[in-house]
C-alpha positions in Angstrom: -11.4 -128.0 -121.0 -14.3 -127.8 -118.8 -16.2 -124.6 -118.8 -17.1 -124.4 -115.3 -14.6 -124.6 -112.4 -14.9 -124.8 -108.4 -13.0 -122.1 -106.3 -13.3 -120.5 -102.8 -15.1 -117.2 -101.7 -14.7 -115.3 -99.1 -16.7 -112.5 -97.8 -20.2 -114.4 -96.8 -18.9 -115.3 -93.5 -16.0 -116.8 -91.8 -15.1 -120.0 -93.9 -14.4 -119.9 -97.3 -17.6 -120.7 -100.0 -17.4 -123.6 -102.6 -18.9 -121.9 -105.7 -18.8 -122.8 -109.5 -17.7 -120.6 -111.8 -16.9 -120.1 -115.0 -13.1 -121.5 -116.0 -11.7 -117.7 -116.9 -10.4 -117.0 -120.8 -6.2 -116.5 -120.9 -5.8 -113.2 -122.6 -2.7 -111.5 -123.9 0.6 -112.1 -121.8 -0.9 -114.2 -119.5 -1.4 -118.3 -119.1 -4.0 -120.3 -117.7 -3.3 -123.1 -115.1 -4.6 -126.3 -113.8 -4.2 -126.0 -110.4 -2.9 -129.1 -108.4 -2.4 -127.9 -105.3 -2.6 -124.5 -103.5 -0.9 -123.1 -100.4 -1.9 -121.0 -97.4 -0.7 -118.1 -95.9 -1.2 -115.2 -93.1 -3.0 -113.5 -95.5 -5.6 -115.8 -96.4 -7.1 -115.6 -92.4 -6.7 -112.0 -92.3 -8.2 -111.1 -95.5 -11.0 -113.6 -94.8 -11.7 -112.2 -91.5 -11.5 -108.4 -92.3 -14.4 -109.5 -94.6 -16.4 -111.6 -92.9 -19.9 -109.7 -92.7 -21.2 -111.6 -89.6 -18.1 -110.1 -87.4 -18.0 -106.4 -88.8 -16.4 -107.3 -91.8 -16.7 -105.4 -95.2 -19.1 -108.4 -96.8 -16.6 -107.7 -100.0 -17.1 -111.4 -101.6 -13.4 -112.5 -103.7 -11.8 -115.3 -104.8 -9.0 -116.4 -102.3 -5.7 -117.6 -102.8 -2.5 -116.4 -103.8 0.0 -119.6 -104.3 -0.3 -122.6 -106.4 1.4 -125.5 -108.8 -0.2 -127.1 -111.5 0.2 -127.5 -115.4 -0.5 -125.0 -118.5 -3.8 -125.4 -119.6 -3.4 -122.4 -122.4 -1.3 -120.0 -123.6 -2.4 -116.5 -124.5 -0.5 -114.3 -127.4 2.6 -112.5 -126.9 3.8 -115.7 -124.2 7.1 -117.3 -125.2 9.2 -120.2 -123.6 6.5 -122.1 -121.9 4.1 -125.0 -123.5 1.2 -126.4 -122.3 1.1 -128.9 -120.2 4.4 -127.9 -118.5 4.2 -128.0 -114.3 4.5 -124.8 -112.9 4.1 -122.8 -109.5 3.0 -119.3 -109.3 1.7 -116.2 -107.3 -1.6 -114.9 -108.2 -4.8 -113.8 -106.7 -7.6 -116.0 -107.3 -5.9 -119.3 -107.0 -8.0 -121.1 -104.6 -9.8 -122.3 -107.8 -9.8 -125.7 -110.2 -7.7 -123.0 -112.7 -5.9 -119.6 -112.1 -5.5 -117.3 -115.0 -2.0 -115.4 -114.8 0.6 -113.4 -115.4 3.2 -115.5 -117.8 5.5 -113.5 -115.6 4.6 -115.1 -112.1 4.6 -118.5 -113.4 7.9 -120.8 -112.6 8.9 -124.5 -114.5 8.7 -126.9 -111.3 11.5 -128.8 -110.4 11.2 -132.9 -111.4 12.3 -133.7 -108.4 9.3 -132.1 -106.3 5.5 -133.1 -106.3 2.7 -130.1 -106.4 2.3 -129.9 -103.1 6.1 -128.9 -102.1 6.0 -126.7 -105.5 2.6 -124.5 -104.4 4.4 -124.1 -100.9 7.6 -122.1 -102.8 7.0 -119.4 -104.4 5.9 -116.6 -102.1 8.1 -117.4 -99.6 11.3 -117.7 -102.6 10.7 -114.7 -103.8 10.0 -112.7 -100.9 13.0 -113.8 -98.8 15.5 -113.9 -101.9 14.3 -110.4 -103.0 14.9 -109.1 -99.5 18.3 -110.5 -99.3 19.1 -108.6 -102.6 17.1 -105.4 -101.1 19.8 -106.1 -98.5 22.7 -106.0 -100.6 23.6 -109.8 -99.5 26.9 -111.2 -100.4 28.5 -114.3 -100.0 30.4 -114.8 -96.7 28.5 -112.6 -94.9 26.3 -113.2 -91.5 22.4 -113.2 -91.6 19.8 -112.6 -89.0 16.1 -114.3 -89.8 13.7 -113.1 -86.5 10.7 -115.6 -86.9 13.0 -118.0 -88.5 10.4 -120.6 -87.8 7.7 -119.3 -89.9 7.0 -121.2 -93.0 8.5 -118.3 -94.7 11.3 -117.9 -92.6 13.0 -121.9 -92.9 13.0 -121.0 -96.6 15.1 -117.9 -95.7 17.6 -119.8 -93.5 17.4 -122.5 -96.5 18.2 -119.6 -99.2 20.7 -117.8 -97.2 22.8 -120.3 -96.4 22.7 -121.9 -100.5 23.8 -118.3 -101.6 27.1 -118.4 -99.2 25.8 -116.9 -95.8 28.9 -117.2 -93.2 26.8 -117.2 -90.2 22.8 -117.9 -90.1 21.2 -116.7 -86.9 17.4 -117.4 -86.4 15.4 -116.9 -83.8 11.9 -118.8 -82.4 9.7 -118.2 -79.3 9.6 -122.5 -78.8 12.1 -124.4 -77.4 11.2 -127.5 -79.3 11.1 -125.8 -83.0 15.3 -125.3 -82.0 15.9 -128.8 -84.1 13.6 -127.6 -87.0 15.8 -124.2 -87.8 19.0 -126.3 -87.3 17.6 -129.0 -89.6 17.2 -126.0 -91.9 20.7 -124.9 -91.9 21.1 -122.1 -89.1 24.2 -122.0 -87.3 23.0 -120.3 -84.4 19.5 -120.2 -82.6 17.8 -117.7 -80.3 14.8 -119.5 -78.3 12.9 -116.9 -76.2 10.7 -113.6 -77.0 14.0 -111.7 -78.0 15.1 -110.0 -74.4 18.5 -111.4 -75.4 18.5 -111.2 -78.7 21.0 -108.3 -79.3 23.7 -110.0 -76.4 23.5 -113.5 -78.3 23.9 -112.1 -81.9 27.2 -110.0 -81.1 28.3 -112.6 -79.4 27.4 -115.0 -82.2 29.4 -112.3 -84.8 32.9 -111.7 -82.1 31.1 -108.2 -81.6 30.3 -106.9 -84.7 26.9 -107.6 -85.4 25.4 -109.3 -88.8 25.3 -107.7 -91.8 21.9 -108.8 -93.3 18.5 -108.9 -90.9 15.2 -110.3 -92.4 12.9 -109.3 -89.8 9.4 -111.4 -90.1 8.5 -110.1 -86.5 8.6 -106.6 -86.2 7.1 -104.9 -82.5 10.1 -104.9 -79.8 12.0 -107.6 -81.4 12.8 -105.7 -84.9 14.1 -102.6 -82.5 16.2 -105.0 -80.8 17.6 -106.1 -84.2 19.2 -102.0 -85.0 21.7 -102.6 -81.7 22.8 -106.6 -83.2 23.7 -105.2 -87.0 27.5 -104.3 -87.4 27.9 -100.6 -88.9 26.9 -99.8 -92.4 24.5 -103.1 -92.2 21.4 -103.8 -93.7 17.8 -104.5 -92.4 15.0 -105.4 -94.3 11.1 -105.8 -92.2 9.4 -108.2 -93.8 6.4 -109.4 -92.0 5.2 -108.2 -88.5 4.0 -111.5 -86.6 4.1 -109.6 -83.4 2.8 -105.9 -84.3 3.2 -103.5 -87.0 4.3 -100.7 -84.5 8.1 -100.5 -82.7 9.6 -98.0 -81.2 13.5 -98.2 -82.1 16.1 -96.4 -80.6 17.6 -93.3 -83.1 21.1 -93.2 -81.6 21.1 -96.7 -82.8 20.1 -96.1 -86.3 22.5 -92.8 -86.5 25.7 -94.4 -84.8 26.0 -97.7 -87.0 24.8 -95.7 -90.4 22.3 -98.5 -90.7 20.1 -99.0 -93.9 16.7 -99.8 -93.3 14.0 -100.8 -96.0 10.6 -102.1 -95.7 9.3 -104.9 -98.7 6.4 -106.3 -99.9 6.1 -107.6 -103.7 2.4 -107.4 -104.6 0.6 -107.3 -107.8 0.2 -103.7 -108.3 3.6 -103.5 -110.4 3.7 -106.9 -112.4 6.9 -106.2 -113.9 8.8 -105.7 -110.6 7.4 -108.9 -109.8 8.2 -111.1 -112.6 11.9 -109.6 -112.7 12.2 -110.7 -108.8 11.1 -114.4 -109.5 13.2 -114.5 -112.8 16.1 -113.5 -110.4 15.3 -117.0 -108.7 16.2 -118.6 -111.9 20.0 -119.1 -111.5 20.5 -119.9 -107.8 17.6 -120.9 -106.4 15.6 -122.9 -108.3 18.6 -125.6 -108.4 19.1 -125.6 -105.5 15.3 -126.5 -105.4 15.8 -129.1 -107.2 18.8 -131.1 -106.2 17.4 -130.8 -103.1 19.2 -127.9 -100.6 15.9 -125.7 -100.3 12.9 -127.1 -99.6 9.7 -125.8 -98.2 8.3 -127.2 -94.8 4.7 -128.9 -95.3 2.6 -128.9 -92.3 -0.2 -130.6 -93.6 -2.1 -131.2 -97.1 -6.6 -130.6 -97.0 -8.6 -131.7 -99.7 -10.7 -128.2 -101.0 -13.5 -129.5 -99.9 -11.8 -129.5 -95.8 -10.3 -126.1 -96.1 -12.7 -124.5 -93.6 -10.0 -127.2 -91.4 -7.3 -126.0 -93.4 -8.0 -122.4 -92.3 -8.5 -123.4 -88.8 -5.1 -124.6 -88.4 -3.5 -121.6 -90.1 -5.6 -119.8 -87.3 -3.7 -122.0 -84.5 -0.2 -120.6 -85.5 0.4 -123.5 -84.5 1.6 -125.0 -88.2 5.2 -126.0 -88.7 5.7 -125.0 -92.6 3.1 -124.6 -95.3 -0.3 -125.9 -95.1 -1.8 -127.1 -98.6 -5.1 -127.4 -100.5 -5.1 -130.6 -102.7 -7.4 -129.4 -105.8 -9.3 -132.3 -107.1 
C-alpha cells in the first residue's frame, strides 16, 4: 500500500484542488478502501461554493466527497464479515480521494453483476429513499408520490418503490422530454409541468383518494401542493428541496386529512442510525440490485483529474442520473 494518496480540496476557490496526502491508518470499527469510482451530488457544488474564499466563501479547506465503490484495502479490530479485497460501496466524507477510511458500518458488498461506477452511484440515493419509505410507513400495494422524480435520486425511488410492491407510482418532472426516462423507471403515472396541477392529476390518478406515501425532493409550492393529493391518515416525507427550502402549506389541509409529516436527512452525526438504515437495504434491495430491477442512472463518468468538468455539469442541472469520478 502506497503511503501517499491524491484526493480533492475544496475551500481555495471554486474548483476542487488535486493534493497528495497521506493514505489515512484504519482504526477500530472502521475499514479502509480503494476507491474505484466516486459519485457526485448537490452537495458537493453547494458545499464547494459556500467555501469558496474568492466569492465570500468561508476559505474552510476539506476533503470532498461523500459516495464511492472500490475494494478493502484493510480491516481495523473489532470488524467482522468483510475481507479484504472484497468490492464495496459506501457513504463517507472524504471520498474524493485514491482511499476513504470508514465506518465498517457504511460500507456495502457490491453486487457482481454491476461495475464501480453504477455501485458508487447507489448508495446515498438507496438509503435515503428506502429509509424514507420506511419513515413513511410504506407497505406493499399502496400508491406513491416522488416530486422531482427525475433527479438522480429520485429514478432510484420510483425504482425502489415499485420493487417493494408500490400499487401506483406517480412522479413528477418540469421536462417534457424526461417523461420516457421516469416511465423507463417504472412509474405508472407522470406529471410534466411546475406542479399547478399536481393535486387534480394525482386524485385523479388514485379514483379520489389521494396516495398514501409522498417523497418530496422539491419542497417550495410544489410540496404544499402535495398535503391536498395525500388520502387521509397518509404519510409525507421532504426529502430534498430542489426549488426552495421555504413553503407555505395550507393548515386546514394538514388538520382535515390527519396527515403525518416528517422531514429526513441521514448524515454522519449518529453512525449507528446510519449503518442500521443501509443494513435494512440488505434483504430487498440489494437483490434487486443485482438481478437487475434497480439501477442507478449514470449521466456521465470524469477521470479525477477533469472533475473541475465534472462539477460544471452538476452545476448545469442539466445531468440525467449520477455523474462519476473514475479514480485512477
Amino acid at each position: 500500500m502506497p503511503a501517499t494518496m491524491t484526493a480533492l480540496f475544496g475551500g481555495t476557490g471554486p474548483e476542487w484542488e488535486a493534493r497528495e496526502v497521506p493514505v489515512p491508518e484504519v482504526g477500530r470499527g472502521q475499514v479502509l478502501v480503494r476507491v474505484r469510482a466516486a459519485a457526485l451530488n448537490n452537495a458537493d457544488a453547494s458545499v464547494l461554493a459556500a467555501a469558496d474564499p474568492t466569492a465570500g466563501g468561508t476559505g474552510e479547506e476539506y476533503c470532498a466527497g461523500y459516495e464511492f465503490a472500490g475494494e478493502i484495502a484493510a480491516i481495523g479490530a473489532d470488524v467482522s464479515g468483510v475481507s479484504v479485497g472484497e468490492r464495496v460501496m459506501g457513504t463517507q466524507p472524504r471520498s474524493f480521494a485514491q482511499y476513504v477510511r470508514a465506518d465498517h458500518r457504511h460500507v456495502l458488498r457490491i453486487p457482481d453483476t454491476i461495475g464501480p461506477e453504477e455501485a458508487a452511484s447507489l448508495p446515498t440515493g438507496l438509503l435515503t429513499e428506502h429509509g424514507a419509505l420506511q419513515l413513511g410507513a410504506f407497505r406493499a400495494g399502496q400508491s406513491v408520490l416522488i416530486t422531482g422524480a427525475t433527479s438522480a435520486i429520485g429514478l432510484l425511488g420510483v425504482q425502489i418503490a415499485k420493487v417493494l410492491g408500490a400499487s401506483t407510482v406517480v412522479g413528477t418532472t418540469r421536462t417534457a422530454s424526461k417523461e420516457a426516462l421516469l416511465v423507463s423507471a417504472g412509474a405508472d403515472v407522470v406529471v410534466v409541468g411546475p406542479g399547478d396541477s399536481l393535486t387534480e392529476e394525482v386524485l385523479e390518478a388514485t379514483g379520489g383518494q389521494g396516495v398514501d406515501v409522498v417523497l418530496d425532493h422539491v419542497g417550495g409550492r410544489l410540496f404544499a401542493a402535495c398535503l391536498p393529493a395525500t388520502r387521509v391518515e397518509g404519510h409525507l416525507v421532504n426529502i430534498g428541496r430542489l426549488d426552495r427550502a421555504e413553503s407555505t402549506i395550507n393548515l386546514d389541509h394538514l388538520s382535515s386529512r390527519h396527515l403525518h409529516l416528517r422531514g429526513v436527512s441521514f448524515g454522519f452525526g449518529r453512525p449507528a442510525e446510519l449503518g442500521a438504515v443501509l443494513a435494512g437495504l440488505v434483504p430487498e434491495v440489494i437483490p434487486a440490485v443485482a438481478d437487475g430491477r434497480i439501477r442507478p442512472v449514470v449521466d456521465e463518468v470524469f477521470p479525477l483529474d477533469r472533475a473541475a468538468a465534472a462539477v460544471e455539469r452538476l452545476r448545469t442541472g442539466q445531468a440525467l442520473g449520477k455523474i462519476v469520478l473514475a479514480v485512477p
